[in-house]
C-alpha positions in Angstrom: 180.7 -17.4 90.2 178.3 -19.5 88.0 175.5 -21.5 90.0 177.0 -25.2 89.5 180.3 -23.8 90.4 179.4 -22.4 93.4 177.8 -25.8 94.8 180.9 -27.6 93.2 183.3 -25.1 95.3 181.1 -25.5 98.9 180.9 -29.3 98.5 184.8 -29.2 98.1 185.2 -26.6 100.9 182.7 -28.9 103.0 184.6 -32.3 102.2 188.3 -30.3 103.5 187.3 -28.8 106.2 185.9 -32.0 107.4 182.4 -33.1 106.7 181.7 -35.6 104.0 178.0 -35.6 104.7 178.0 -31.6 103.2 180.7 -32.2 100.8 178.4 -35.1 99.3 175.0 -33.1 99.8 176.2 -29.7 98.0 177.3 -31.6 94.9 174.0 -33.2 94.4 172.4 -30.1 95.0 174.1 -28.8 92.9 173.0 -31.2 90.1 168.8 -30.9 91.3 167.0 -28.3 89.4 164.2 -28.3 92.6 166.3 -28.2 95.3 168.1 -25.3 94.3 165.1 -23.5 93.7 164.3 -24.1 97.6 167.8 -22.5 98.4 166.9 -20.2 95.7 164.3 -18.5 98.2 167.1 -17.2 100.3 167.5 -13.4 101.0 169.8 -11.7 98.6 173.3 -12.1 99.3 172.7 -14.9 101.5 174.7 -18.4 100.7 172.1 -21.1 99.3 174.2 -24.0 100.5 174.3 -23.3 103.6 170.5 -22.0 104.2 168.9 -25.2 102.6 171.8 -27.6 104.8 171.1 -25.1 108.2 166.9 -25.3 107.4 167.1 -29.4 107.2 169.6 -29.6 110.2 167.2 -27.2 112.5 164.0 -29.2 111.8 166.4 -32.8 112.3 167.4 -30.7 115.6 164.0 -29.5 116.7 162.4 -33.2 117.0 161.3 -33.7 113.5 161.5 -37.4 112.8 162.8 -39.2 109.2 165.0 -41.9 108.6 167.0 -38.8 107.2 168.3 -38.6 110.9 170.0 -41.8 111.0 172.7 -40.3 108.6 173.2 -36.5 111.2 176.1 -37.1 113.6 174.7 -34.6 115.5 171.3 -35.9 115.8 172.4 -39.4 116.2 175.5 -39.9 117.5 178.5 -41.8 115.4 176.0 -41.7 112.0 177.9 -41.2 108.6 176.3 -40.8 105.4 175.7 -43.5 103.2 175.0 -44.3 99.3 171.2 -43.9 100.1 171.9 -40.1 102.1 170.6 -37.8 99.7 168.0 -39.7 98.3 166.6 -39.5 102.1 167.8 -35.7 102.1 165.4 -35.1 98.7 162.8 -37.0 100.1 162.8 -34.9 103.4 162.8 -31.4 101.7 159.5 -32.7 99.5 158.1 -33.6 102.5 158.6 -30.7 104.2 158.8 -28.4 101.6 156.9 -25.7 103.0 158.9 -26.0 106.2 162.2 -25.5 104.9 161.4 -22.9 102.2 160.2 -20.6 105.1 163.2 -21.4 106.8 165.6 -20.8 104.0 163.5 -17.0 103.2 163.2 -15.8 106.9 166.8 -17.2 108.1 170.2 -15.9 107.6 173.7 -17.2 108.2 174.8 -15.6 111.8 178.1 -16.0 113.6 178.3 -19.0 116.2 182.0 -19.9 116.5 182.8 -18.1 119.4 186.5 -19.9 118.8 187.4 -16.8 117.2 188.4 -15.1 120.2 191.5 -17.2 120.4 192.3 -14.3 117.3 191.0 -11.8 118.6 192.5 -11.9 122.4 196.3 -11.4 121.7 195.0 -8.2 119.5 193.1 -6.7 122.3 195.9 -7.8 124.9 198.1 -5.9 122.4 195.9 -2.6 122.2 195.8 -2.9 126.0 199.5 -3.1 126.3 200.2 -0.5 124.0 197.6 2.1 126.3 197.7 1.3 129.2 193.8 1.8 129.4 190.5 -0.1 130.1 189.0 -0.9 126.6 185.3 -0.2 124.7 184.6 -2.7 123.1 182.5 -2.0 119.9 181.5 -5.5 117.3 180.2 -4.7 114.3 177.9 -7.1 113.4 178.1 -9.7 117.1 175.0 -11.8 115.8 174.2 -13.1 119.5 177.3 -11.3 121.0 179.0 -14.5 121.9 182.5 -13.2 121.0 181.9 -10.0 123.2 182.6 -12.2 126.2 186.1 -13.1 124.7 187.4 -11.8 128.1 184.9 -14.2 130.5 187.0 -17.4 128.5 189.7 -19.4 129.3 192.4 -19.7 126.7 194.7 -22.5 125.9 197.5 -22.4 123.8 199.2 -25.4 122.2 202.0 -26.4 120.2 203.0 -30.1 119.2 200.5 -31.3 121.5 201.5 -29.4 124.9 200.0 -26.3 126.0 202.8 -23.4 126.0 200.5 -21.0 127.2 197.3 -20.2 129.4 195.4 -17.0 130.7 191.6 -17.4 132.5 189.9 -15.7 134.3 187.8 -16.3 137.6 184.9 -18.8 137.3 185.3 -19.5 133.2 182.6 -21.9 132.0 184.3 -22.5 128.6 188.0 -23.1 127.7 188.8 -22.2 123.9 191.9 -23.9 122.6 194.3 -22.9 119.6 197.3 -24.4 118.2 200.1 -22.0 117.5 202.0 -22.8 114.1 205.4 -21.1 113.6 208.1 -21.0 116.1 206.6 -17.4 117.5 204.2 -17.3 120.6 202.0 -14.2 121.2 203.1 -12.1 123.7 200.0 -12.1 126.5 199.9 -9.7 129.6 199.9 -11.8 133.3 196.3 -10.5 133.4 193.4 -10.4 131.3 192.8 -6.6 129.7 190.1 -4.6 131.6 187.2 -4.4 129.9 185.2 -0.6 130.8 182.4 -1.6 128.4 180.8 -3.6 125.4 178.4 -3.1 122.9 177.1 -4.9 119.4 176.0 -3.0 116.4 173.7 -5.6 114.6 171.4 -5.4 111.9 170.0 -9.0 112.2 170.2 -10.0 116.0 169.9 -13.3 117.3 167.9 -13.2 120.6 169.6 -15.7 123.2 166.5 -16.0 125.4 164.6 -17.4 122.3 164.8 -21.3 122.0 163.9 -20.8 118.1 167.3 -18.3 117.7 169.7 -21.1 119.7 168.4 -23.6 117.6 169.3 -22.1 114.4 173.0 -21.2 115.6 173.1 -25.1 116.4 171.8 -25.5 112.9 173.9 -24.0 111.3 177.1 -25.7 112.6 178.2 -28.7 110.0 176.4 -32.3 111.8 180.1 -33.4 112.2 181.9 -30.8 114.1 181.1 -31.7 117.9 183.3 -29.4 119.5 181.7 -26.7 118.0 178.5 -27.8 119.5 180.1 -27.9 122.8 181.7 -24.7 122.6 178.4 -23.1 121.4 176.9 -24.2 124.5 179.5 -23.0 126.8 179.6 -20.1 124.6 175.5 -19.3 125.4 176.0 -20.3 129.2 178.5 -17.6 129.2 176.3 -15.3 127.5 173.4 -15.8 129.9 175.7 -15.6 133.2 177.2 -12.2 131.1 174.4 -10.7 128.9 175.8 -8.2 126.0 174.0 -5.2 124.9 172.9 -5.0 121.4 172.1 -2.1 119.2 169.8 -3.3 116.3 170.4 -1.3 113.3 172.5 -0.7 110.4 176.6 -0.4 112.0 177.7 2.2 110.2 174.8 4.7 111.2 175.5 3.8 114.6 179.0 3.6 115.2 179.8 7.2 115.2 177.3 8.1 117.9 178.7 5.1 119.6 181.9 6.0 120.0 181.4 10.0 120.6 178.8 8.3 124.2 182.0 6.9 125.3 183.9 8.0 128.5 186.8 9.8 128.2 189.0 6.9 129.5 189.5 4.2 127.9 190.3 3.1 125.0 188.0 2.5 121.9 188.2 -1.1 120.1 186.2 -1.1 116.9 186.2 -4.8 115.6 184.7 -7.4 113.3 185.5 -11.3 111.9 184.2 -12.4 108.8 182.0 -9.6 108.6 183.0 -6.8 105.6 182.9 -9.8 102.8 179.7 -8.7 103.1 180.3 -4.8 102.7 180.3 -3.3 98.8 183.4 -1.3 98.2 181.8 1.8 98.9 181.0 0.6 102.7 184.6 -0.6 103.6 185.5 3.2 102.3 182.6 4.7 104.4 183.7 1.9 107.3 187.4 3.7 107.0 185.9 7.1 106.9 183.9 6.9 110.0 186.9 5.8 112.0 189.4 8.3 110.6 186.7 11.2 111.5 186.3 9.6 115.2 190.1 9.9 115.7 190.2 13.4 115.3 189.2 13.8 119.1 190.5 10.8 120.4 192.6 7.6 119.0 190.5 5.1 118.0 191.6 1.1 117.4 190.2 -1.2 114.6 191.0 -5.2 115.0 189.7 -7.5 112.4 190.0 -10.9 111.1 189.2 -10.8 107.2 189.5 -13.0 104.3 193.0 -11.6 102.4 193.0 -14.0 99.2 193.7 -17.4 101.0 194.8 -16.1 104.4 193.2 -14.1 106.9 195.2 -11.9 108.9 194.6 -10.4 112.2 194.9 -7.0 112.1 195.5 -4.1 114.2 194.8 -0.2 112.8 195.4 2.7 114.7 193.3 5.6 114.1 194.9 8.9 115.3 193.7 13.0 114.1 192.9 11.3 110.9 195.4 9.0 110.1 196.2 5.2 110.1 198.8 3.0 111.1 198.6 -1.0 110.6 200.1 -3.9 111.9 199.7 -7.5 111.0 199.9 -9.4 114.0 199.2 -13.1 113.3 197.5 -15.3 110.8 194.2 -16.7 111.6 192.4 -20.3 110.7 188.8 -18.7 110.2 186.9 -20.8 113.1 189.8 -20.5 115.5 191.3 -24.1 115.1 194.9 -21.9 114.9 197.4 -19.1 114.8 200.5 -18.1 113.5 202.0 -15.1 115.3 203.9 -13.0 112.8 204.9 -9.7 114.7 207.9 -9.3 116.0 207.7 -9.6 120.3 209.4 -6.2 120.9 207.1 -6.1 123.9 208.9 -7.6 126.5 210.2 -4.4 127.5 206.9 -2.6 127.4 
């Protein structure tokens, strides 16, 4: 994608998905030969827009004061951007050049909408079904681990308004809500799957107990989106009351050795969101190799929430003495907002 197209397509993406300030910002970026050589400084294969937009919105965040504030929802409350918004949002990265260049080389773009789990929980209710086992649950690339508590939220499920269905365990501190689209409703066990372990396989972690790290997830939310603030929160609380382990390292080196530490019982859950767009073509074939190798001794399950052209379905693979079965089980909004259950609720008799 050419360089002014890309900031053309984010600003759109940006204005959609609900945030005009963004929408605005990219597509003057996109026109200013020295701002994009500040986003320019970001680590190869890192998005530009949204390192330069994260870098100003964690210094805004942090205490830093400009009139630049005035126009960040998130920094002061009801704020929308005006005529004079990027001229304020130029001035601030001259001003603080230095600051947000660092920002924009050292930072990356990690996952913070824990929301996800609303896609992820019927799959892993499914796998539990299906064995009848505790599950291992592996994430390949958790950032801070948030959505390896999936089971330690509360889930509601709505349609037209009402909530049609619930699960939660004891003491929840964070509710995540979906709406379901499509006359379907996933099929949910009376109880939440047991979990026998969890583990993260990250090459850049973000360390929870830093205030630096919880910062920049904040950051990197769009200045509009509220819940998602909230959520993030609850999301961190949860973490602390919960903390995750986290290998630090590159996935695919340790996922084998991962899986062949497990206990015998139980039943292994590899899984990722948003995570192989990253991957070159000969990873996602190394990804599928590991997995098929693993199932030689043992059945081995892969869920995943991907971008598919312009849908992303939620996916569950079955790995078994080297072969693989799939089944599409829903259709996913990418931060959560909904879910369209597409597979067929045969389980009733299970």
């Amino acid at each position: 994608m050419r360089e002014a197209e890309y900031w053309r397509v984010f600003a759109a993406e940006a204005a959609r998905i609900g945030s005009p300030l963004y929408g605005m910002l990219a597509l003057k970026i996109g026109d200013d030969r020295k701002l994009k050589q500040i986003a320019a400084h970001a680590r190869l294969g890192q998005p530009h827009a949204n390192l330069i937009l994260a870098s100003v919105h964690y210094l805004l965040l942090g205490g830093m004061q400009h009139p630049l504030a005035a126009h960040y929802p998130s920094v002061t409350p009801g704020a929308k951007p005006s005529t004079d918004t990027f001229d304020l949002f130029r001035a601030f990265c001259l001003e603080h050049e230095e600051a947000v260049t660092k920002l924009v080389a050292a930072r990356i773009t990690n996952t913070n909408e824990v929301a996800r789990s609303t896609s992820l929980y019927p799959a892993f209710d499914h796998v539990a079904r299906e064995t009848g086992q505790p599950l291992h649950m592996i994430e390949i690339g958790p950032s801070a681990g948030l959505n390896l508590n999936w089971n330690n939220y509360a889930y509601s499920y709505v349609r037209d308004g009402s909530e049609v269905l619930r699960r939660s365990p004891k003491d929840a501190l964070l509710t995540l809500q979906a709406e379901l689209r499509g006359p379907r409703t996933p099929m949910l066990s009376p109880e939440m799957p047991r979990v026998a372990s969890r583990v993260g396989l990250e090459l850049n972690p973000v360390d929870l107990q830093s205030p630096e790290d919880r910062l920049w997830l904040r950051a990197l939310i769009f200045p509009e989106f509220t819940q998602r603030f909230t959520r993030l929160e609850g999301a961190i609380r949860t973490a602390q009351a919960h903390p995750v382990q986290i290998k630090y390292g590159n996935a695919l080196e340790l996922l084998a050795p991962t899986v062949q530490a497990l206990p015998a019982e139980g039943a292994p859950i590899v899984y990722h969101s948003f995570v192989t767009y990253q991957f070159s073509g000969a990873m996602k074939e190394r990804l599928d190799a590991i997995l098929r190798d693993l199932s030689k001794t043992r059945p081995v399950y892969r869920v995943s929430v991907e971008w598919d052209a312009d849908k992303h379905p939620l996916l569950v693979s079955r790995y078994d003495r080297g072969a693989c079965g799939k089944v599409v089980l829903a259709d996913c909004n990418p931060h959560g907002a909904w879910l369209e259950w597409r597979h067929e609720a045969k389980a009733a008799a299970e």
